[in-house]
N, C-alpha and C positions, 0 to 999 in steps of 0.2 A: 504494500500500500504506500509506504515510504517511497520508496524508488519510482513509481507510476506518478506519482506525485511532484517529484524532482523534473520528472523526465516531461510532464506536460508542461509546467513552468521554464522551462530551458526550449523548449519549441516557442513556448509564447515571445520569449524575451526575442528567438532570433528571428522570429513572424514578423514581428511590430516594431523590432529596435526600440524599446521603450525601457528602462530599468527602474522607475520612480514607484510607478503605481503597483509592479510587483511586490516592491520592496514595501510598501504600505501597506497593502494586503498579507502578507505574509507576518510581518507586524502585527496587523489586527488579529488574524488567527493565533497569535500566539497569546495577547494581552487575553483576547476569549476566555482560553483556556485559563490560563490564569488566573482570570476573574469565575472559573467554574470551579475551582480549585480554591479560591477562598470564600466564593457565597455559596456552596454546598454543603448539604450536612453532612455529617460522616458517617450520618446510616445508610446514606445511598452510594454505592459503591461503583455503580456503574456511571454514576453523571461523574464524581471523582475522575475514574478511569478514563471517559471522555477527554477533558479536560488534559488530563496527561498525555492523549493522543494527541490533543488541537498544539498543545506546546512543543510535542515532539514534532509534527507535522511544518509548524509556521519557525521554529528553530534552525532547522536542515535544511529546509529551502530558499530560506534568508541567507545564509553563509552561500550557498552558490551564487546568489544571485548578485552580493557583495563584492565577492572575487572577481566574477565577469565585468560589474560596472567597474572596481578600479584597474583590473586590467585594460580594459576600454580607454580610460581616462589618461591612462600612463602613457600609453602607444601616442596620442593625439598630441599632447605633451613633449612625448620626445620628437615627433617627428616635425614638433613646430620650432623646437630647439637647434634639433640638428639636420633640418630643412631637407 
């Protein structure tokens, strides 16, 4: 589910050239989580569990999606550097 999930986010980013709104999104899903994780009770086990998925989900697909925008940025960078 992880990896499906990587993998459709990495089509989007090189569909659209866009890196902002992923990274927003991915964001959100994880704050979600988070916040399912601290307004849940702890007799419910599975919104809990949830919660642990939306952060590992919106965690892992941020880190890619980071590394491609500063590799992106670096290249544009150097190549206005050293022409």
């Amino acid at each position: 589910m992880f990896e499906l999930k990587i993998q459709l986010i990495h089509w989007l980013l090189i569909s659209f050239i866009e890196r902002s709104f992923h990274l927003i999104l991915t964001n959100a899903l994880t704050i979600f989580g988070l916040l399912l994780l601290l307004l849940a009770d702890s007799k419910h086990a599975n919104i809990l569990y949830m919660g642990v998925i939306f952060i590992t989900c919106g965690t892992y697909a941020n880190v890619s999606v980071k590394i491609a925008w500063f590799n992106n940025n670096l290249c544009v960078y150097i190549s206005f550097l050293f022409g």
